[in-house]
N, C-alpha and C positions, 0 to 999 in steps of 0.2 A: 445158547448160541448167540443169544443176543448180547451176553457181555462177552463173547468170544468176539464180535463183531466188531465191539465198543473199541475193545482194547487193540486190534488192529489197526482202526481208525484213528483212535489218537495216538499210536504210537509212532509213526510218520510226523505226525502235527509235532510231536513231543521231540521229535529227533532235529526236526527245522528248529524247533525254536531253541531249542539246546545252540544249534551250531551259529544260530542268529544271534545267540547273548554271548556266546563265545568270539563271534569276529566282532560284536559289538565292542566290548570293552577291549579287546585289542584295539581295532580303532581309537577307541576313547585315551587309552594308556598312549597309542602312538601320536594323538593329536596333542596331545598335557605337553609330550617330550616335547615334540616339534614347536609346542606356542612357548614352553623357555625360552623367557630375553636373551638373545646371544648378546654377549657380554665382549665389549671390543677392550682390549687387552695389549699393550704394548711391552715389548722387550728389548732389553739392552744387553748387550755382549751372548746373542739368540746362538750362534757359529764355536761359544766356550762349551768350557767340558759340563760347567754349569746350567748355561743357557741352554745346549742340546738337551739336555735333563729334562727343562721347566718345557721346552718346546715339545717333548715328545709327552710329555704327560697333561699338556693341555689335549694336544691333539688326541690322546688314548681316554680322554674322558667323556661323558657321556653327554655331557651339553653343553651348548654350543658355545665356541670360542671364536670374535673374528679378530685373528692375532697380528699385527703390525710387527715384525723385528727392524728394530734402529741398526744401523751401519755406519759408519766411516765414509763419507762421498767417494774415497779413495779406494776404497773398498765395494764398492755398491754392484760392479761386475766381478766380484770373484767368486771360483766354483762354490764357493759354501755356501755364498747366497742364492745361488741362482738352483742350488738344489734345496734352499729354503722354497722359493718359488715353484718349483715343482710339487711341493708336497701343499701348495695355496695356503702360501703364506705371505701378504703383502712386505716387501723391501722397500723399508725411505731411508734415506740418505740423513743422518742427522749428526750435525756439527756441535759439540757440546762447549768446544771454543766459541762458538760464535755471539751474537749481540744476543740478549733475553729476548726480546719481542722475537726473532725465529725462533727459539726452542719453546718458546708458548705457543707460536702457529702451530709447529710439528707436533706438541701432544694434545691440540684441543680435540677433544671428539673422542678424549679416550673414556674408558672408566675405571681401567686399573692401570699403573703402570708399575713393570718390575725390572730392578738393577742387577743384572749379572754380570757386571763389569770385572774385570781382575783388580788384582792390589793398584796398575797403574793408574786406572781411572776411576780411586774411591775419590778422588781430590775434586771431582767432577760432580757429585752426588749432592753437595748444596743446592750449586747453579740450577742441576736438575730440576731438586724436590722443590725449589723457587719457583721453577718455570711450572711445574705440575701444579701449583698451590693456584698462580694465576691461571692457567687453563682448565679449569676445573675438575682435574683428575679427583676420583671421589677414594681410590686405593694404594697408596704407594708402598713398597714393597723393597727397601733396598737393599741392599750385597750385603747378607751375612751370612746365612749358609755354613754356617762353620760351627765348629767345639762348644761347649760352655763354659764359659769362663767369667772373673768378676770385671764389671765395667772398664775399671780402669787399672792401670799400676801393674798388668800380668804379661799383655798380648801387645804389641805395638801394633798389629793392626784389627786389634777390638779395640785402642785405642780411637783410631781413624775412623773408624764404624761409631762408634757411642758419640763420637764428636759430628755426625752427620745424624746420627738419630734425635740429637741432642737440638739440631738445626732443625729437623722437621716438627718436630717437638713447638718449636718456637713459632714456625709459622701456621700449626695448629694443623697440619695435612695429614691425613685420617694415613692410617700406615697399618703395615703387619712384619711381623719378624719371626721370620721362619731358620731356627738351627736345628742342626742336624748331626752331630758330633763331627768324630771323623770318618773317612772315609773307606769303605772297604777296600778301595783301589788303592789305599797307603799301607795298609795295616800289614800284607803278609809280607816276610822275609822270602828271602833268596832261598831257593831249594840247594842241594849242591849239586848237582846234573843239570840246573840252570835253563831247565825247562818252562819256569815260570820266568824269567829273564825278560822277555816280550813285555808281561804285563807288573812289571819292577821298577817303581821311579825311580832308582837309581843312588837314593840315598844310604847312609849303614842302616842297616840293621841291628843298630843297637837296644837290649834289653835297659832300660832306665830303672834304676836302685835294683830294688832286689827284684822287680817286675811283678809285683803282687797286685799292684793299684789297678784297679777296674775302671775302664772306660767304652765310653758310648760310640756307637760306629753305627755307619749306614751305605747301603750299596749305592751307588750314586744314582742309576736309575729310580730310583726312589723316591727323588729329590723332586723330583718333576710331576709324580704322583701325588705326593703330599704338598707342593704348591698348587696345584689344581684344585682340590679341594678345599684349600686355607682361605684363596680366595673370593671362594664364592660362598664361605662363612661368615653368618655377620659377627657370630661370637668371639672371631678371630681381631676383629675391626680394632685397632687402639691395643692392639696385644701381641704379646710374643707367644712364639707356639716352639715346642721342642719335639723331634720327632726323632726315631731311632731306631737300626733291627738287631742290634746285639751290644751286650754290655760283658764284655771280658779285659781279662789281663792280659799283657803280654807273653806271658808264661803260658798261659790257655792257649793262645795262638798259634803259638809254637808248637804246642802240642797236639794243635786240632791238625798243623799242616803235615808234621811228623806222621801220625798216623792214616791222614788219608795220603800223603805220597810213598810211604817205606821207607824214606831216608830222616838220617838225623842232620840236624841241623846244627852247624856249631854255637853258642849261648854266646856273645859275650855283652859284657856290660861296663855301663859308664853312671860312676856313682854320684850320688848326691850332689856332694859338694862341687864336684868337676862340672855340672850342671848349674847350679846356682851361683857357682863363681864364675863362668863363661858368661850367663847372663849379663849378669851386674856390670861385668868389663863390656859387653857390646850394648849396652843401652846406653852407655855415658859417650858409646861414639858416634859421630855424626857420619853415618854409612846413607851410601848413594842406591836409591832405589834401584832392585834388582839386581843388584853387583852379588857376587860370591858370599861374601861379608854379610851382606845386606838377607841373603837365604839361613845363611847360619845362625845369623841370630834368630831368624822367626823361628828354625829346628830346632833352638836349645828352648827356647822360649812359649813352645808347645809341649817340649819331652817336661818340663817344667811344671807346664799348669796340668796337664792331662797325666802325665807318668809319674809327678812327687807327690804334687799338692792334691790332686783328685775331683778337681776342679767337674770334669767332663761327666758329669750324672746326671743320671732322675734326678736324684735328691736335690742336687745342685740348682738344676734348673728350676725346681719345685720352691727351694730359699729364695730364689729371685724374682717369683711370679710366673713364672712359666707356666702356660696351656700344656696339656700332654698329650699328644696326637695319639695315642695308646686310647685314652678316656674321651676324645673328640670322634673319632673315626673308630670303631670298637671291630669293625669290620674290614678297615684295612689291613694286608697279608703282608710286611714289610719280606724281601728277600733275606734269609738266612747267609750268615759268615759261611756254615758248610755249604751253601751251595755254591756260593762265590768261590770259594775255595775248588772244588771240582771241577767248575768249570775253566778255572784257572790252567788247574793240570792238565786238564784235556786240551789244553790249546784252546780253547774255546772263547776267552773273555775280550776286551778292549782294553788294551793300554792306555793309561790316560798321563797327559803333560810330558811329550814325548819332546817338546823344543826346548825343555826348561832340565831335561837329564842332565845336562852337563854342567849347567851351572849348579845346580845345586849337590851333583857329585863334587864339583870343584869347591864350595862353602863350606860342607857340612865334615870334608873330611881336611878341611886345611888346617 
């Protein structure tokens, strides 16, 4: 009776302190999250297909970001901003024309800054990482987001990218370089019921050579996820990082879309040489940023490095130094091509680069 008594008695005690060491270390786990340096964080071109990326994937992570998006004064009340501001996101007004001494007031106080600029403002990306160098930004992060390819001689605008990397290089501004291949929102062909039409930039769907070459892709949401994490890496700090959720052929693709829609799709192709002699003739021209012209050649000029040469890999990236977010993040889930794919058909997905269809239908098939 009396260890019948004992064990009554301390079984209450035993159940308090169970649930005392349990909301304990909750507490404790909640105080650790909560005392993370939130990390003030600037972005540029926040309203792109890019920059929505990095902004939703700062915000979807798990410690704390206080994020700055840069704008355009001209821009500073339009809806995209102001449904930045909704979701508490500080909007300043930043002029990248303007004198140095303003674009060093506008990033002091940062600690990372990242470049989501399009192709027209990589021209802009010195002046920046100038002004970041003097305002002590400790991460700079700029526009490249893109394929893998060799530094120079392949991409004209991995040219303009390596020639800005090359700048911050010089002023010694601690940086990260985050690619990603291409883009799952490029990669599928037109169905023929043109149901996927919606989420279609608009270009051919041409198969390049025999369509064997394997390349890297990634859902874009993705984009945002894996800059989140890159830069609150220190091992990332002085380093390029390549990240990616599917490595297939064009042939594959077609095939992945064939079978999840029931329709065939018609093949055709644009060989080799018609590629590499297209190239050569639009590098020697002097084409006006943005123009029709100006898209066709980046499209020969990608089907090129990605579709002949096979530029766009692991392996690739691995010859050039590249981090592998595979091996960095072991627990990151990138989004699957079949799932993009499905949700494609079902209506479901985001079309991306909706102002730029028509030029680049007008480029890519003149």
């Amino acid at each position: 009776r009396q260890t019948h008594i004992k064990s009554c008695r301390s079984a209450p005690f035993c159940r308090r302190t169970s649930g005392l060491r349990i909301t304990t270390l909750f507490t404790s786990k909640f105080r650790r999250r909560q005392l993370k340096p939130t990390m003030k964080i600037g972005v540029l071109g926040a309203t792109g297909e890019t920059g929505a990326s990095i902004i939703n994937g700062l915000l979807e992570h798990p410690h704390p970001f206080e994020i700055t998006a840069f704008t355009r004064p001209s821009s500073l009340q339009s809806s995209a901003n102001e449904a930045l501001r909704t979701r508490g996101i500080n909007v300043q007004p930043l002029d990248l024309t303007s004198d140095p001494a303003a674009l060093v007031t506008g990033l002091t106080g940062l600690e990372t800054l990242v470049s989501a600029v399009n192709f027209t403002g990589l021209a802009s990306e010195p002046a920046l990482a100038t002004a970041a160098k003097a305002a002590g930004v400790a991460r700079f992060v700029p526009c490249f987001f893109a394929p893998i390819a060799p530094p120079k001689g392949v991409l004209s605008l991995r040219d303009i990218k390596e020639d800005n990397l090359n700048h911050i290089k010089k002023l010694r501004l601690p940086y990260t370089i985050l690619d990603i291949g291409w883009w799952y929102q490029l990669t599928l062909p037109l169905v023929p019921s043109k149901r996927n039409a919606y989420a279609h930039v608009g270009g051919p769907d041409l198969i390049v050579g025999d369509g064997a070459t394997r390349f890297a892709q990634t859902h874009l949401d993705d984009v945002g996820r894996l800059l989140a994490r890159a830069v609150l890496d220190p091992r990332t700090l002085n380093r390029s990082v390549f990240g990616f959720g599917a490595l297939t052929s064009q042939t594959e693709v077609f095939d992945l879309l064939e079978r999840l829609s029931g329709e065939t799709i018609e093949r055709a192709y644009i060989d080799a040489q018609t590629v590499t002699t297209t190239c050569e003739a639009l590098s020697a021209a002097d084409l006006a940023l943005g123009s029709p012209e100006w898209f066709k050649r980046a499209q020969f000029e990608y089907w090129n490095s990605w579709g002949l040469r096979g530029d766009n890999t692991p392996e690739t990236a691995a010859y050039l130094g590249y981090l592998d977010a595979r091996e960095l993040y072991p627990d990151f889930k990138p989004r699957t091509l079949e799932e993009y794919a499905k949700e494609v058909l079902a209506g479901e997905a985001k079309g991306v680069y909706a102002e730029m269809k028509a030029a680049v239908a007008a480029g890519t098939n003149s």
